[in-house]
C-alpha positions as CSV (number, residue, x, y, z in Angstrom):
1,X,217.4,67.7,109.4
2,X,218.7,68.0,106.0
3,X,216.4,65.3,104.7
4,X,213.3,66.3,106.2
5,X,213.6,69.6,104.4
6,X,214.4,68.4,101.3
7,X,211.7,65.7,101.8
8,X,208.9,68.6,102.4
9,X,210.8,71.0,99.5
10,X,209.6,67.4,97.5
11,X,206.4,67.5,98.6
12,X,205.8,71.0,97.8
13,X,207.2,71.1,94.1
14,X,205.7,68.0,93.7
15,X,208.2,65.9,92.8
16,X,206.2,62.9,94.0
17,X,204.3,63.5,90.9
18,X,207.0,63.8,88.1
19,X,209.4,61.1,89.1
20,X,209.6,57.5,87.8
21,X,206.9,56.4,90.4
22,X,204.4,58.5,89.6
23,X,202.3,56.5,87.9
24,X,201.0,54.5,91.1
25,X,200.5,58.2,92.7
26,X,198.5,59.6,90.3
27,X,196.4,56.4,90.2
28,X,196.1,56.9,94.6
29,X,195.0,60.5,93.7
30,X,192.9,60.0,91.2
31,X,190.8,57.1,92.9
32,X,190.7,59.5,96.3
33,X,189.4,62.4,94.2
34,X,187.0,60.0,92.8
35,X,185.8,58.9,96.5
36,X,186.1,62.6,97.3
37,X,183.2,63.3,94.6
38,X,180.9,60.3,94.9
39,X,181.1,61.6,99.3
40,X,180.3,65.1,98.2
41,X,177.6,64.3,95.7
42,X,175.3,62.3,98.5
43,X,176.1,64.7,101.2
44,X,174.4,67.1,98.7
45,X,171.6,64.8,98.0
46,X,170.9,63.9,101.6
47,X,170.8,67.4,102.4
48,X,167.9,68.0,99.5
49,X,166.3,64.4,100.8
50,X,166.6,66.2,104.8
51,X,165.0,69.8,103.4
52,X,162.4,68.3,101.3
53,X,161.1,66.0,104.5
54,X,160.7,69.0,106.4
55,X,159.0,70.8,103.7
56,X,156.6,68.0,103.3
57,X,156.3,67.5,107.4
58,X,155.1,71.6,107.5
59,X,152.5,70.7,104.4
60,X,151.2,68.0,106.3
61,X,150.7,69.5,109.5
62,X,148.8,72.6,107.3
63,X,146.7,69.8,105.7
64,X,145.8,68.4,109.3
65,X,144.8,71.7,110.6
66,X,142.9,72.2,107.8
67,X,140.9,69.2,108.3
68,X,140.3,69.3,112.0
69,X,138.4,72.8,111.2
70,X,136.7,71.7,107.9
71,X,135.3,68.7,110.7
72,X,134.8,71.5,113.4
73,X,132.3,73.6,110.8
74,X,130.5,70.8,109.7
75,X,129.9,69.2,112.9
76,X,128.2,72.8,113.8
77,X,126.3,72.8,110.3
78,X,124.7,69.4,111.3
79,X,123.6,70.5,114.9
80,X,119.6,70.6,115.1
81,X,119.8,74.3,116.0
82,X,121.8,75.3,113.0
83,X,119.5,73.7,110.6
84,X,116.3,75.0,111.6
85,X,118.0,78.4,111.6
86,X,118.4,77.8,108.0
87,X,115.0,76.3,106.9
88,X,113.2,78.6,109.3
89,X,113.1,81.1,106.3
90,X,111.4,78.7,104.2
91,X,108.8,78.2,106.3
92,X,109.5,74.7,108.1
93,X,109.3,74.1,111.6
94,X,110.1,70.9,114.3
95,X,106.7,69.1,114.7
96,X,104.3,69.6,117.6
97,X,103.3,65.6,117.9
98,X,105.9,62.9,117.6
99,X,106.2,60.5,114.5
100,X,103.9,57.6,114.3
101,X,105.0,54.5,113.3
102,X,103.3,52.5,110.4
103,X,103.5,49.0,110.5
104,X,102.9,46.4,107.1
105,X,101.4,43.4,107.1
106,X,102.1,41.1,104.4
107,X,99.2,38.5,104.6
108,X,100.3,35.0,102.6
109,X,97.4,33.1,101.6
């Protein structure tokens, strides 16, 4: 028992760091702290990458929305009964007799 106390007492003061070994510790640490970062640094950025999809994904959907009922008013602006309640005003009206058709003859001689 007397060990594993004055192993952890070790530990704690960090004795593991001062001794004659330490060099191959602090070169452990250092490269873990260095993992450590680079793990931290894209959890970050895949967070950002995650809250800008979904911020795009809403936009999209708006612009969608938007375009189904810009294409649901003009699609009643281009009805027959909409446009003559527009030109009515200006004095045109649907004709009484149906159109005539006009053929050409192109004689080659």
């Amino acid at each position: 028992m007397n060990k594993v106390k004055k192993n952890v007492y070790g530990i704690l003061r960090g004795s593991f760091l001062t001794d004659e070994s330490a060099f191959k510790n602090w070169r452990i640490i250092i490269f873990i702290v260095g993992l450590l970062l680079i793990m931290i640094s894209s959890a970050h950025r895949a967070d950002e990458k995650v809250v800008k999809i979904a911020t795009l994904n809403k936009k999209k959907r708006e612009l969608h929305a938007e375009f189904v009922d810009t294409g649901t008013i003009l699609t009643r602006m281009k009805m027959e009964s909409s446009i003559r309640k527009k030109v009515k005003p200006t004095g045109l009206e649907t004709a009484k007799t149906p159109p005539q058709k006009i053929k050409v003859t192109i004689n080659k001689e």
